[in-house]
N, C-alpha and C positions, 0 to 999 in steps of 0.2 A: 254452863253448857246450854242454857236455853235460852240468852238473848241473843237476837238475831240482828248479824253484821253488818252494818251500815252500807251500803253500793257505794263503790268507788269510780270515779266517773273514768278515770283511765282503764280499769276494767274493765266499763260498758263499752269504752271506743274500740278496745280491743273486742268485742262480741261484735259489735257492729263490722268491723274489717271482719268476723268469721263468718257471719252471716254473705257477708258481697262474698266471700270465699265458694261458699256452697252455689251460691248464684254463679260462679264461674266453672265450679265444675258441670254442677248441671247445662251450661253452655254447651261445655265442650263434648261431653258425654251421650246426649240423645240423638235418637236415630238421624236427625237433620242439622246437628249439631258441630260445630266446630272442626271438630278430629273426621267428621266424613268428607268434610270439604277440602282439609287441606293438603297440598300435593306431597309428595314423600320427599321429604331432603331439602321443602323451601323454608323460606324464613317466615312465611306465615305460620309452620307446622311449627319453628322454633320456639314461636311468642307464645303459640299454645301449649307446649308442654313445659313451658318457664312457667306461664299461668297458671296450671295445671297441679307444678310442685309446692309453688307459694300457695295455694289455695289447698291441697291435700289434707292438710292438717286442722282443717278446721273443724270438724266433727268432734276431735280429740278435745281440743279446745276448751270447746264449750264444757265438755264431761270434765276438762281440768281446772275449768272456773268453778264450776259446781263445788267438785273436790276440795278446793279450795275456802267455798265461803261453808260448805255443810259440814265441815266436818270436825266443826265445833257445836254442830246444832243437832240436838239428838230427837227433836220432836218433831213427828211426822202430822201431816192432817192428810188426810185422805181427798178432800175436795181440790186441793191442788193438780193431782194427777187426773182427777175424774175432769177438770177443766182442760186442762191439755187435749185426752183423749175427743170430747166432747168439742173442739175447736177443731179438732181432725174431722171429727164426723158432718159437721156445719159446712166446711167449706168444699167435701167431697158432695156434699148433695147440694149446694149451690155451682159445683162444678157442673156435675150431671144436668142440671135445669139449665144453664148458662149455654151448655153444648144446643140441648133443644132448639133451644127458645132462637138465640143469635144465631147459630152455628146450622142449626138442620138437621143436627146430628143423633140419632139414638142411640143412646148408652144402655149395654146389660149389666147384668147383675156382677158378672166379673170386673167390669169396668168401674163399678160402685168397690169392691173388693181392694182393687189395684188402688183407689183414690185414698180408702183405706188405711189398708194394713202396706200392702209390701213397699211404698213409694215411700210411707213414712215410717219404715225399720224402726228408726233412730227414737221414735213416740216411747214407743213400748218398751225396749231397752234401758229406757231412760225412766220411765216408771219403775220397774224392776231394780232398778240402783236405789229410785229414790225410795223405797220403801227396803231396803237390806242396808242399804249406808249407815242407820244408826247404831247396827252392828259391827258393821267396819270401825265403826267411830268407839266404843267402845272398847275392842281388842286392840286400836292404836293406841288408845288413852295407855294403856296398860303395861306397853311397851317402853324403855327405855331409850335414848337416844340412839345405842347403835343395836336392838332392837328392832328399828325404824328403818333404818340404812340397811339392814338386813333383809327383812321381810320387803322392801321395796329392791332391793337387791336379786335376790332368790326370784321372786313377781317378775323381775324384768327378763331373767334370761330364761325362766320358764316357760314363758307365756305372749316374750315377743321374741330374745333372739333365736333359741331354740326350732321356733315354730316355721321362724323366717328362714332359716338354713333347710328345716325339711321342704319349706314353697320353692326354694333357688333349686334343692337337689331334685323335686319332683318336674319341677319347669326345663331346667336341661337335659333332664334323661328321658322323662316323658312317661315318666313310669307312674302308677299312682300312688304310693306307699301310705296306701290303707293304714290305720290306726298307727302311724308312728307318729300321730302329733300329741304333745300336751293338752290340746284344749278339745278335739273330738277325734272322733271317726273319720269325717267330713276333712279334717284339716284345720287349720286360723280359719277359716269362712273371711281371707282378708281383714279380718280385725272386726266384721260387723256382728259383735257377740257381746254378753254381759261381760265376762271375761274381760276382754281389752278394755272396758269401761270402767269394770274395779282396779286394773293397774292402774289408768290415768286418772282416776278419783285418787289413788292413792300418793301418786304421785303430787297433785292438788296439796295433799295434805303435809306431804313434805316440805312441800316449799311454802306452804304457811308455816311450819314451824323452824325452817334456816332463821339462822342467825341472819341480820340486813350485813352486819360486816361481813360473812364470809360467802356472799350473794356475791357473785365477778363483776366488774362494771359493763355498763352498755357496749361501751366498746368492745370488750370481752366476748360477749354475748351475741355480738351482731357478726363480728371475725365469726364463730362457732356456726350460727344459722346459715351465713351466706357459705360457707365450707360446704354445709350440709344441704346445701339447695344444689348445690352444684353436681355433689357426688351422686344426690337423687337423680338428676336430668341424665348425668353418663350413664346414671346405672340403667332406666327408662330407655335409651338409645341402646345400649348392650342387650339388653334385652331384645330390643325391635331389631338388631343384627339377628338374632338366632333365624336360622333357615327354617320359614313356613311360623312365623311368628310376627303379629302385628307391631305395629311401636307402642301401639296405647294398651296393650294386653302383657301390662310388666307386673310383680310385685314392688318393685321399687316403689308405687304407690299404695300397698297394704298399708289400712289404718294400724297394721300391729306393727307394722316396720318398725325396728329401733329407731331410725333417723327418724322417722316421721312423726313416733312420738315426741323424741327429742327435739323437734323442731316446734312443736304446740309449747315444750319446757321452756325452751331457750324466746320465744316471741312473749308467754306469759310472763317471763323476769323480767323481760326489754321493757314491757310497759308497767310493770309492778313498779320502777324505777320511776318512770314519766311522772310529775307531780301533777294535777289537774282538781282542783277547789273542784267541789262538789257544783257540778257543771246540771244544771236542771235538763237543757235541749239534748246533751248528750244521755241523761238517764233515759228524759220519755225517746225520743226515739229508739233504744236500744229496748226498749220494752216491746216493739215490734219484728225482733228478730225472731220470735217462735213462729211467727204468721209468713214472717218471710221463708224460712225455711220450708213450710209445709205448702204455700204456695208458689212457691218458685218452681217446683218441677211442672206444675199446669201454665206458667205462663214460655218456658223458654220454648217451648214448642212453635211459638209464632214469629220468630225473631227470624228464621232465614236464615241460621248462623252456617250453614253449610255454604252457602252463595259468597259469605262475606269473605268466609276463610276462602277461599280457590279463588278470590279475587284482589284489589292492589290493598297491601300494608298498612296504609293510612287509615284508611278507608275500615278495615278491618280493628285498628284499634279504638277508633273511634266509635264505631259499633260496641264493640263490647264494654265502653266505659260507658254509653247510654242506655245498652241493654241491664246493664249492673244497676245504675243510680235510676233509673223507667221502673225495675223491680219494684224494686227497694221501697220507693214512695208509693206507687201501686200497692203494694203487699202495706205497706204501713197505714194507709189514708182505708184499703180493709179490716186493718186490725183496729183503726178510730172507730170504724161503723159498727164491727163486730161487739169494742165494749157497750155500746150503748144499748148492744142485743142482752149482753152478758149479765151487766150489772144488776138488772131487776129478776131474772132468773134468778143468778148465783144465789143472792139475796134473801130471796123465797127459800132455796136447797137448804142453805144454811139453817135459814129459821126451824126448819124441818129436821135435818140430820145434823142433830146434836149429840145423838149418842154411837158410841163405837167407829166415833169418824176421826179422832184422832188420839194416838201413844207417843208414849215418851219412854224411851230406854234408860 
């Protein structure tokens, strides 16, 4: 339980496709963004909510990669998450100064807030996993095989389908049905909760422990995903038919949706399959997908993407494969500068906080 799992390089390329994933939602998603530009019923609005479904699933993802490689590993350190947290905080006050300085612009306090905590949910949730997983990891150990298929069994309809039929019944009636949810008060909150992060960890850990022969083939596997990209997009448009309801304001993209978990499942098996030799450019590059993530909501703001979408097809995909791979190296060529800040800090931390900084379950 305490050696730690080798990277697999067709895993990282799969993190990297999640990473451009989050880069397309945040596209379509902000105030100037994709979904404001384009017209109701063209085919520009078409390509963005194709985008939109293939790209949903990547927050899961990532939490089902983790699932996947932690949850053989029961030793926690504390400087792990205190680096993440502290890489949030770095480039929220490099944002703020950037605004000054080039932009003209003054930032308050709430703006430093927003750069923070709410833009990047996903930071904090994901600390709070990674410090409870070696719990999870332990009541799995414990578990027999259908045990396992059980508890992830039970996990799934509690906590996505259940949740997701009270979002379908409160979204067509209009009603709010206060505390009929499994996971709060509030409702799924869309999946962005610990909650949905311990199923799809858990899930992670399932399919670390499948048997590879009774894993379906690619084929299999990709027939299942494209099924479910589809029924997502109708369900998206079913949704945007309801009278006095937007198209982009569906559940059919809740992080908790079953499909959409099952679509993070069914993409992580397709490349679990992929064989790829321990590929060096694909490790380091996928090693800036947490800087991507965290900086990509401050850059898609300047893309224009509301112009591109209300304007000709081409032209618009084209855009957005340059705004995606523009990111991507942007945000990566920050996370090179960023370690060179890191590594003589970290360095020093370490040398210092040696005690009570990390357990083992």
């Amino acid at each position: 339980m305490s050696q730690r799992p080798l990277r697999e390089s067709n895993i990282e390329l799969l993190r990297i496709l999640s990473a451009c994933g989050v880069i397309m939602l945040h596209y379509n998603s902000m105030k100037n963004g994709g979904f404001a530009g384009a017209a109701d019923g063209s085919i520009n609005q078409f390509i963005l909510v194709l985008l939109e479904t293939f790209s949903i699933c990547a927050v899961n993802v990532f939490v089902l990669i983790t699932g996947y490689f932690m949850c053989k590993v029961n030793k926690r350190d504390g400087i792990k998450p205190l680096s993440l947290v502290m890489q949030v905080i770095v480039f929220a006050l490099i944002t703020v100064l950037a605004k000054r300085v080039f932009l003209h612009q003054s930032s308050s306090i709430d703006d430093l807030f927003e750069y923070i905590f709410s833009g990047n949910w996903f930071v904090y949730v994901f600390v709070a996993l990674y410090f409870i997983s070696p719990f999870i990891n332990i009541a799995w150990e414990k578990l027999d095989v259908s045990g396992r298929k059980l508890l992830i069994g039970i996990s799934f309809v509690l906590f996505s389908v259940y949740p997701t039929v009270i979002d379908i019944l409160k979204y067509w009636s209009g009603r709010q049905l206060a505390g009929s949810s499994t996971i709060g008060i509030d409702g799924a909150q869309a999946g962005y909760t610990i909650v949905n992060f311990a199923l799809v960890y858990l899930i992670g850990a399932g399919i670390r422990d499948m048997d590879e022969k009774h894993v379906p083939t690619v084929g299999h596997l990709l027939f299942w995903y494209i099924l479910s990209i589809l029924v997502t997009v109708a369900w998206s448009y079913a949704d945007g038919i309801r009278a006095g309801k937007n198209i982009y304001d569906t559940i059919a993209w809740n992080y908790n949706n079953p499909l959409i978990i099952s679509q993070a499942a069914l993409l992580f098996m397709m490349f679990r399959k992929i064989k790829i030799t321990n590929n060096r450019i694909i490790n380091a590059i996928a090693g800036g997908t947490f800087t991507v993530y965290i900086l990509n909501l401050r850059l898609v703001g300047f893309l224009d993407a509301k112009r591109f979408a209300g304007g000709d097809t081409p032209l618009l995909i084209l855009h957005i494969i340059g705004s995606i791979i523009g990111i991507y190296v942007f945000s990566y060529i920050c996370y090179i500068l960023y370690l060179f800040i890191k590594r003589p800090i970290y360095k020093m931390i370490s040398e210092k906080w040696y005690r009570n900084r990390r357990f083992t379950v």
